[in-house]
FIFINU-321317 format. One record per residue (C-alpha): z, x, y; residue in three letters. Coordinates in steps of 0.5 Angstrom, whole numbers. Layout:
// FIFINU-321317
c3 Z&c1 X&c2 Y&rest Ala $
...
This chain:
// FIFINU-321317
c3 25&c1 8&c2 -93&rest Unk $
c3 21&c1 5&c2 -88&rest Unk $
c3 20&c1 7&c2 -80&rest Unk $
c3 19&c1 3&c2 -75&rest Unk $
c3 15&c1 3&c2 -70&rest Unk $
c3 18&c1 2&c2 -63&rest Unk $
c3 14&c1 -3&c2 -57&rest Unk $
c3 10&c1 2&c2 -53&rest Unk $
c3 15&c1 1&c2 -46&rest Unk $
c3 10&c1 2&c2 -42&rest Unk $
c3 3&c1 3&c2 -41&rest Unk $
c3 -2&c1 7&c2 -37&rest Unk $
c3 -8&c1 5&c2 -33&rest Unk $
c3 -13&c1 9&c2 -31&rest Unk $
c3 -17&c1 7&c2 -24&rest Unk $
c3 -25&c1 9&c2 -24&rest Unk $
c3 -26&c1 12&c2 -19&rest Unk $
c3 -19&c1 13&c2 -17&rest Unk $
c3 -15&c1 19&c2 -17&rest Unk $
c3 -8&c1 17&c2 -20&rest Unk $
c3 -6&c1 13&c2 -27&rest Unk $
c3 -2&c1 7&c2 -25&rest Unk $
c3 4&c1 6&c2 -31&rest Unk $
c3 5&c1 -1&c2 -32&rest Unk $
c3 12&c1 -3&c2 -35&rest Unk $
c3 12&c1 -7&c2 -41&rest Unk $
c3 13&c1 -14&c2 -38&rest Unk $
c3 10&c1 -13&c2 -32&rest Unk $
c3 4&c1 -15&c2 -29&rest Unk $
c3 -2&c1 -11&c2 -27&rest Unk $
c3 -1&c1 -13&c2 -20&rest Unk $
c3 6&c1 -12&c2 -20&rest Unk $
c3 7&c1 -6&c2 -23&rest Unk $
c3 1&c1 -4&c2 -17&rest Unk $
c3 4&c1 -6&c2 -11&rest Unk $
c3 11&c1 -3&c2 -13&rest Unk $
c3 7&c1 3&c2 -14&rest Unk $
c3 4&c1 2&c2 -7&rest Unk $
c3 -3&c1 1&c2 -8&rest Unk $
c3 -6&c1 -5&c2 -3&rest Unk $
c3 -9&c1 -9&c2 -9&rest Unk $
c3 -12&c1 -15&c2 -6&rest Unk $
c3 -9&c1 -21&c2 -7&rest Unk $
c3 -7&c1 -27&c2 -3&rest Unk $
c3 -2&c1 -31&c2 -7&rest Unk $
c3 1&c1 -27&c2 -14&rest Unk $
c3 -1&c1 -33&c2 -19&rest Unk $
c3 -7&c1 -33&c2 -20&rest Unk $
c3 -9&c1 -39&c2 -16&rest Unk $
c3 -14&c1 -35&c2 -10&rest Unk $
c3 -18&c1 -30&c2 -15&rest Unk $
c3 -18&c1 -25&c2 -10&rest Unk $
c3 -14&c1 -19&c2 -15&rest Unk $
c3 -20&c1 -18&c2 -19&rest Unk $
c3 -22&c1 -13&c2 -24&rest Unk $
c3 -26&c1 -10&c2 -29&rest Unk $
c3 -23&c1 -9&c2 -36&rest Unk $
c3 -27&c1 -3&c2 -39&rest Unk $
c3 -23&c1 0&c2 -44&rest Unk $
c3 -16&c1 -3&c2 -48&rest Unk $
c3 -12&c1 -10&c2 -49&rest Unk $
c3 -9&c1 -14&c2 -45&rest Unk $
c3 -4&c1 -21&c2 -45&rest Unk $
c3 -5&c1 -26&c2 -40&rest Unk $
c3 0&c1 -31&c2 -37&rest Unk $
c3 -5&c1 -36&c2 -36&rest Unk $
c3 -12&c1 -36&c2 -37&rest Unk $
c3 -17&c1 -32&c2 -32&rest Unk $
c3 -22&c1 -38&c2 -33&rest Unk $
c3 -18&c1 -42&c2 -30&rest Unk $
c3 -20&c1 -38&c2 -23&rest Unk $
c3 -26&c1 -33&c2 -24&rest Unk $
c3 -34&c1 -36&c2 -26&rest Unk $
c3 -37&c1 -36&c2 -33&rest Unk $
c3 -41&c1 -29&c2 -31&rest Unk $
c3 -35&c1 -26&c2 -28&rest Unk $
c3 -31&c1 -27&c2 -35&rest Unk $
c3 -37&c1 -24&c2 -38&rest Unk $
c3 -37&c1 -19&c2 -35&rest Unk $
c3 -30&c1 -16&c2 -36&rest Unk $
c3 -26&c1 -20&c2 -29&rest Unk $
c3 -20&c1 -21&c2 -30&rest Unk $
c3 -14&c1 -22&c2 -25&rest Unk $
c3 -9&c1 -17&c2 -24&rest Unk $
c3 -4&c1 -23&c2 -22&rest Unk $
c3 -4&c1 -25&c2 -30&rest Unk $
c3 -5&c1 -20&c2 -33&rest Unk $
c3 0&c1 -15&c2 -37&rest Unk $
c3 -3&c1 -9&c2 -42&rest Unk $
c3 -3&c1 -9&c2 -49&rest Unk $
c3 -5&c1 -2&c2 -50&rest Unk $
c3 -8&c1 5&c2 -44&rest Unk $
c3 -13&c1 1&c2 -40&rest Unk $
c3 -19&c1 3&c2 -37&rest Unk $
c3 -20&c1 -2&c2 -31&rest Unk $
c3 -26&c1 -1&c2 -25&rest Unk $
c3 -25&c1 -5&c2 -18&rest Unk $
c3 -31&c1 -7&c2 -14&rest Unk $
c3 -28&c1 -3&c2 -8&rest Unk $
c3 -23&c1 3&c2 -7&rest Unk $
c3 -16&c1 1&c2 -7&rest Unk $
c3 -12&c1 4&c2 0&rest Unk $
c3 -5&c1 7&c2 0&rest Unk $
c3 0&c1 2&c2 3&rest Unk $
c3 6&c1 3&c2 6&rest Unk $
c3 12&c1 6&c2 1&rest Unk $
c3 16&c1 0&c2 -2&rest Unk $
c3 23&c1 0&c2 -2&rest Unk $
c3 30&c1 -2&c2 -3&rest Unk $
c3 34&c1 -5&c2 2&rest Unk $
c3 42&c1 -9&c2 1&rest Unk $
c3 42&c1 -14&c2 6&rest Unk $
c3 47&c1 -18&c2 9&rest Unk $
c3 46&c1 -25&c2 11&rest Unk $
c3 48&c1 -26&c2 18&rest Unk $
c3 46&c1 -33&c2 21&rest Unk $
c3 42&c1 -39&c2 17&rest Unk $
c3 41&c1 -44&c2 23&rest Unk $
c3 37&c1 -50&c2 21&rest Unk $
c3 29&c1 -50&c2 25&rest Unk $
c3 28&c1 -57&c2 22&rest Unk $
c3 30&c1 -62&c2 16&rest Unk $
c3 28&c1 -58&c2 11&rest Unk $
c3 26&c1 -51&c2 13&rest Unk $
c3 33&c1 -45&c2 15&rest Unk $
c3 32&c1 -39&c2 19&rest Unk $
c3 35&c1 -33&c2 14&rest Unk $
c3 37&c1 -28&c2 18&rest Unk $
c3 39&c1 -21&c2 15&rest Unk $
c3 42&c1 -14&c2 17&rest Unk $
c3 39&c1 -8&c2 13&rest Unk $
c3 44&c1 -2&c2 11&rest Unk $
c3 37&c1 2&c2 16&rest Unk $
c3 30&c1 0&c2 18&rest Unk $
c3 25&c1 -2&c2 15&rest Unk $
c3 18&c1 -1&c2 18&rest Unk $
c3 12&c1 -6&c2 16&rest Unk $
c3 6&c1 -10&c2 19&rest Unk $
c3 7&c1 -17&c2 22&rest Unk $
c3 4&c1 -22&c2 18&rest Unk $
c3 7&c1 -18&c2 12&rest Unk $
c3 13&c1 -21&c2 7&rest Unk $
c3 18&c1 -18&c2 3&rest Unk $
c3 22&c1 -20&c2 -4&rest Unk $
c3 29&c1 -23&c2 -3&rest Unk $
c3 33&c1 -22&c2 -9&rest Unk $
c3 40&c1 -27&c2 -10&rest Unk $
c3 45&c1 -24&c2 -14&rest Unk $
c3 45&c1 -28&c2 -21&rest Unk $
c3 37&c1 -30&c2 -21&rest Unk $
c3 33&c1 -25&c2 -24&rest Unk $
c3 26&c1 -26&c2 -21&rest Unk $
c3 25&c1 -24&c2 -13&rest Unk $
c3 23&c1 -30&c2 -8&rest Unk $
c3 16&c1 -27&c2 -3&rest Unk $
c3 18&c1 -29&c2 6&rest Unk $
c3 14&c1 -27&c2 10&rest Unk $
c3 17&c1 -24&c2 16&rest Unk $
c3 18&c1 -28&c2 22&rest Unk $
c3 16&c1 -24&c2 28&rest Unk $
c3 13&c1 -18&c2 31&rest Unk $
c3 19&c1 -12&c2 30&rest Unk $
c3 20&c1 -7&c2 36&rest Unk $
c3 16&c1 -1&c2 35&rest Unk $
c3 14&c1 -3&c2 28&rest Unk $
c3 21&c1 -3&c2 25&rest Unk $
c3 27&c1 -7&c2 24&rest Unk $
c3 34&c1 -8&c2 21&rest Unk $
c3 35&c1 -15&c2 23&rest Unk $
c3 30&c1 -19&c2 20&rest Unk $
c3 28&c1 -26&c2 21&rest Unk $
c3 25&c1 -31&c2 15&rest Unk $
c3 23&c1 -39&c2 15&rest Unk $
c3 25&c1 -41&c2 8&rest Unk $
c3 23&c1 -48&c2 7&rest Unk $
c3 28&c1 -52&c2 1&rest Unk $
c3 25&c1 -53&c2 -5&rest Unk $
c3 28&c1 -58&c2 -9&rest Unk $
c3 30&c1 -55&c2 -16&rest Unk $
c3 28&c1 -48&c2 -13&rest Unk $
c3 34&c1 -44&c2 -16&rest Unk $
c3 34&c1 -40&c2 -10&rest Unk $
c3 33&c1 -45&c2 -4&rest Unk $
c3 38&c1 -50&c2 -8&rest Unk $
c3 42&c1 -43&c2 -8&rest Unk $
c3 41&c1 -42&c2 -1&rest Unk $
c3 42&c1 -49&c2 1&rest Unk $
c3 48&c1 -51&c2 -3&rest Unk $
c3 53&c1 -47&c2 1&rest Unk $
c3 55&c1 -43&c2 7&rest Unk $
c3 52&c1 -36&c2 5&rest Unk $
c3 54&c1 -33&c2 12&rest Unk $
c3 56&c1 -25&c2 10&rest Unk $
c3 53&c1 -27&c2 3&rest Unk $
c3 48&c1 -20&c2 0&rest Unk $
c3 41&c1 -20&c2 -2&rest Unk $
c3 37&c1 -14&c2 -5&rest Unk $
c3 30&c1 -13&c2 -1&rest Unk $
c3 25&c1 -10&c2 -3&rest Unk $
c3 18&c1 -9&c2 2&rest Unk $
c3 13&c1 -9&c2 5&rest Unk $
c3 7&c1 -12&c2 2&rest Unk $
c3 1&c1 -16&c2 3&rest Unk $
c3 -5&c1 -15&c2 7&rest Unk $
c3 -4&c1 -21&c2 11&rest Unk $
c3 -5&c1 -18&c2 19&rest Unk $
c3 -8&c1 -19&c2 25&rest Unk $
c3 -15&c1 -15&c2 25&rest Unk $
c3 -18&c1 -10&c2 31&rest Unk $
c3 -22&c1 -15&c2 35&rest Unk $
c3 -24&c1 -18&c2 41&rest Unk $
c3 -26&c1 -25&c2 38&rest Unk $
c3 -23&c1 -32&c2 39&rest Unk $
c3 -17&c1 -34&c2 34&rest Unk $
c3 -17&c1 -39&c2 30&rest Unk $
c3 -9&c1 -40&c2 27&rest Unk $
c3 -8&c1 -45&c2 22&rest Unk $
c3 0&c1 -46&c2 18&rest Unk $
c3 3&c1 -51&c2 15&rest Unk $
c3 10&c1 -51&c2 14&rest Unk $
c3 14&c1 -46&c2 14&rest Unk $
c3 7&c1 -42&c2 14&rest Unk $
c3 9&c1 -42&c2 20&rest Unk $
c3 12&c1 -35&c2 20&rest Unk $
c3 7&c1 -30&c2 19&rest Unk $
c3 3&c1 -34&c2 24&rest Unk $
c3 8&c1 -33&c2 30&rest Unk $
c3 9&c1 -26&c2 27&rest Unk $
c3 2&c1 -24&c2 28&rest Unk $
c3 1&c1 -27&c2 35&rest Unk $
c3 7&c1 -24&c2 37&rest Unk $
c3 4&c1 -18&c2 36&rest Unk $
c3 -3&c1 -19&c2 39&rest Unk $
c3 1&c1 -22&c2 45&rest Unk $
c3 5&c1 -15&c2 45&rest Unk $
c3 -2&c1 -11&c2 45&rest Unk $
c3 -4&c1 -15&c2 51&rest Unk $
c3 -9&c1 -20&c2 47&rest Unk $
c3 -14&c1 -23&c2 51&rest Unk $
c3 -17&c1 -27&c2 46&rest Unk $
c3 -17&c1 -35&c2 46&rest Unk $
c3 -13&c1 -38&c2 41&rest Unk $
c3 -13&c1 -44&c2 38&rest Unk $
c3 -6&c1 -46&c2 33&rest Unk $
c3 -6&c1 -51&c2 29&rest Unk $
c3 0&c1 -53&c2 26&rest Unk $
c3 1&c1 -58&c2 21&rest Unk $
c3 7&c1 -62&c2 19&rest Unk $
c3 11&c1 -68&c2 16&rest Unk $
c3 13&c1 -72&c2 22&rest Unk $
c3 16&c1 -70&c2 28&rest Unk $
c3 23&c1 -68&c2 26&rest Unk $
c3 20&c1 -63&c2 22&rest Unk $
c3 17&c1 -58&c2 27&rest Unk $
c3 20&c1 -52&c2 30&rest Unk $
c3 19&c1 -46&c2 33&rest Unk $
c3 16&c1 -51&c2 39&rest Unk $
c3 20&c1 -47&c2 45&rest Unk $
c3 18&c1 -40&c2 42&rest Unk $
c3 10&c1 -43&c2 41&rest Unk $
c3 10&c1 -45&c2 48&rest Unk $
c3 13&c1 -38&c2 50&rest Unk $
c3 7&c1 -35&c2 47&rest Unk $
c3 3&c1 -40&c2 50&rest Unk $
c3 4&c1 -39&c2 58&rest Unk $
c3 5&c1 -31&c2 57&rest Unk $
c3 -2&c1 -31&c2 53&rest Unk $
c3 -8&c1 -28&c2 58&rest Unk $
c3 -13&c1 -33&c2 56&rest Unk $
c3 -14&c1 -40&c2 54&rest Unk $
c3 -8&c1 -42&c2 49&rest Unk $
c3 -9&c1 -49&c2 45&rest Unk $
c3 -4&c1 -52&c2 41&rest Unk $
c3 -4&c1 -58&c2 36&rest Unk $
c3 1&c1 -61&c2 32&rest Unk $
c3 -1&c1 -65&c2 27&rest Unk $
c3 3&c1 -70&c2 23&rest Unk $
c3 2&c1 -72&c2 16&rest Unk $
c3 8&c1 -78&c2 15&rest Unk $
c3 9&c1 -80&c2 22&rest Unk $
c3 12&c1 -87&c2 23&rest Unk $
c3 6&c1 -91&c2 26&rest Unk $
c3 11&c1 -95&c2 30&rest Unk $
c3 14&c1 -89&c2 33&rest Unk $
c3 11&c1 -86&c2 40&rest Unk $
c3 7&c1 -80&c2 37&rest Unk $
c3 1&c1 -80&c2 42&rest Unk $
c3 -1&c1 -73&c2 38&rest Unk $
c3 -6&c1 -71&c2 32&rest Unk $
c3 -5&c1 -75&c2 26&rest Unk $
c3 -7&c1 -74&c2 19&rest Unk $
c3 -8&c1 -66&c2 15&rest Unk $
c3 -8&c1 -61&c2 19&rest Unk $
c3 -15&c1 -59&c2 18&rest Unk $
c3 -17&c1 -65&c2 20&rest Unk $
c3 -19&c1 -62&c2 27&rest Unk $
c3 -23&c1 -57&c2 24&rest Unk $
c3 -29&c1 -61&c2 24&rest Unk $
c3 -28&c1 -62&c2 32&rest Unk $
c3 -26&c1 -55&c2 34&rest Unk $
c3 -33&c1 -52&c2 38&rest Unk $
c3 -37&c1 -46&c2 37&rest Unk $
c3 -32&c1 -42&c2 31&rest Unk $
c3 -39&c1 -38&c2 29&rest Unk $
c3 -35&c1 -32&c2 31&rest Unk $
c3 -28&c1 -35&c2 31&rest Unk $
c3 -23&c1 -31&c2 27&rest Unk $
c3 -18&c1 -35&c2 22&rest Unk $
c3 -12&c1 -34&c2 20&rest Unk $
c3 -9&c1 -39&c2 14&rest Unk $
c3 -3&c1 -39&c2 11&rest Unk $
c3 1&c1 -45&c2 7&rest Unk $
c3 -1&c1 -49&c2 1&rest Unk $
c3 -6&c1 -47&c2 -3&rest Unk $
c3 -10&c1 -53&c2 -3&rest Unk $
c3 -9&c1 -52&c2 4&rest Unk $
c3 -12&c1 -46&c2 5&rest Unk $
c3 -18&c1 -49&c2 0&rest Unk $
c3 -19&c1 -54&c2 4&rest Unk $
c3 -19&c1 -50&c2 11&rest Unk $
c3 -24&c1 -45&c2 8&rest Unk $
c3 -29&c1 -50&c2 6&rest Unk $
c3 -29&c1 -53&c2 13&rest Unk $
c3 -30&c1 -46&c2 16&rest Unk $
c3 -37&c1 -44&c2 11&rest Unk $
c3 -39&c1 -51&c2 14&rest Unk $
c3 -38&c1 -49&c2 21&rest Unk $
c3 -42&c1 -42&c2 20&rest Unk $
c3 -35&c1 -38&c2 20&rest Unk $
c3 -37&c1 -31&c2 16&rest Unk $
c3 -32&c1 -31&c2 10&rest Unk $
c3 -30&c1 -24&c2 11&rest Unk $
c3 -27&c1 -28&c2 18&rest Unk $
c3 -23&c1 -31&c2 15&rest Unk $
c3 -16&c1 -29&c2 13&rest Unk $
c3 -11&c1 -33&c2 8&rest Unk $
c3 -4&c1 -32&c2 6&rest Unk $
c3 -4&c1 -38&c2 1&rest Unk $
c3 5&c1 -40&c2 0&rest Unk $
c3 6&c1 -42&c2 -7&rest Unk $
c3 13&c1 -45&c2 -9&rest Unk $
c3 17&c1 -43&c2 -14&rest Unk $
c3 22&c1 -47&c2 -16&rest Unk $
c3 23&c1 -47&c2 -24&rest Unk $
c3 26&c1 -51&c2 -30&rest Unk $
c3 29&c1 -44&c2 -34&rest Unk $
């Protein structure tokens, strides 16, 4: 008679330095099962594109779901660097991180009902949802939205600076990604009463304590945890100059003008704001930036002590650190949150 060994269901994953072992599920990824569990792991984007959720790999065996080279230098390879956000365990690991992980809020699970989807702009919605009770989080934070028949969560940043750092009406930005299961889901019907599972909060994305000047940058619906975070400075009596730089498509396009406007005449220093148009129609009567949006980086004065705060595209976000570095602006200035589709073909 033969015997049949079972796939190991989990694995589990000791943390130099850290006092509690992680247990990843099988067909979870380092990153996944680390947020899920509360831990702070550094990332900016979940899809191995940024190289921020580094590890060490010390002991054990892991599968990759695309290689870490793709990302990481030659010597961080050699060294055992491998990206939490790809990797999934083989076996017990041992894993060492380069600094100490921080304990973030609890995640938890909420059912939400859609209660209002009004149009911002020709391809983004304002979802609205009631949770069953309050969720707590920190503006610039996102949460995970699940639709009933599509297995995977879509990451939405919240979209304002909640009362007393909790809400149960949240607000969310979803652009519509064409072949995207759960924006065509979303988009293809009136979903007003419909229900979601939420899952939150995640992410480090937030507003440092400081006084110095801010330099936003977002495109497209990136524009949410931007005005989250700025809502919030503006709630702590910031009287730090702004500088906020949106990019967009055309005209049609922008959104959320009135309530950027809003913020800009309540703000207690100086508050600039510039749009800038990708696509506008030469022959239409737009008098305002044109090209990328960070185009008007190499033009902005004295950014050496400047804050950044990025979230868009990923090559957005490259695009915009590499200018900053040139400006004298220190890396550890600048925060991003890189917005990635997930539009699939399964």
């Amino acid at each position: 008679m033969f015997t049949f060994l079972k796939k190991q269901q989990s694995s589990k994953v000791i943390i130099a330095g850290e006092s509690a072992t992680l247990e990843v599920p099988r067909g979870k990824t380092m990153l996944e099962a680390m947020l899920a569990d509360g831990l702070a792991m550094p990332h900016d984007c979940k899809v191995g594109s940024c190289g921020t959720c580094r590890f060490k790999l010390v002991e054990g065996k892991i599968g990759e779901l695309s290689p870490s080279a793709l990302v990481l230098e030659r010597d961080a390879l050699s060294q055992g660097y491998r990206l939490a956000c790809q990797a999934m365990p083989r076996s017990d690991l041992v894993i060492a991180l380069d600094a100490p992980l921080s304990r973030q809020q609890a995640v938890e699970r909420f059912s939400a009902t859609i209660v209002a989807t009004p149009r911002l702009c020709p391809d983004i919605i304002q979802l609205v949802v009631e949770l069953d009770r309050p969720i707590r989080f920190i503006p610039g934070q996102y949460a995970d939205l699940t639709a009933p028949g599509i297995a995977e969560p879509r990451s939405y940043s919240f979209a304002f600076a909640p009362d007393r750092g909790e809400a149960t009406r949240l607000e969310f930005h979803v652009r519509h990604v064409p072949g995207g299961l759960f924006t065509d889901w979303l988009f293809g019907e009136e979903r007003t009463g419909g229900t979601l599972e939420l899952s939150g909060p995640f992410g480090q994305f937030r507003l440092k304590d400081s006084a110095e000047a801010m330099l936003c940058l977002a495109g497209g619906s990136g524009l949410a945890p931007i005005m989250a975070i700025l809502q919030h400075a503006r709630s702590l009596g910031a009287s730090r100059p702004v500088t906020l730089l949106y990019g967009a498509r055309t005209q049609q396009h922008l959104y959320c003008l009135g309530e950027i406007e809003a913020l800009r005449s309540a703000w207690n220093a100086p508050f600039e704001f510039i749009p800038v148009l990708s696509e506008e129609d030469e022959r239409s009567g737009w008098t305002g930036a044109r090209g990328l949006v960070t185009d008007p980086i190499a033009r902005l004065a004295g950014l050496a002590r400047t804050e950044a705060y990025l979230c868009g595209p990923p090559a957005m976000i490259d695009a915009a650190e590499a200018q900053l570095v040139q400006q004298g602006v220190l890396p550890e200035l600048v925060a991003a949150d890189r917005f990635l589709d997930k539009s699939t073909t399964r």
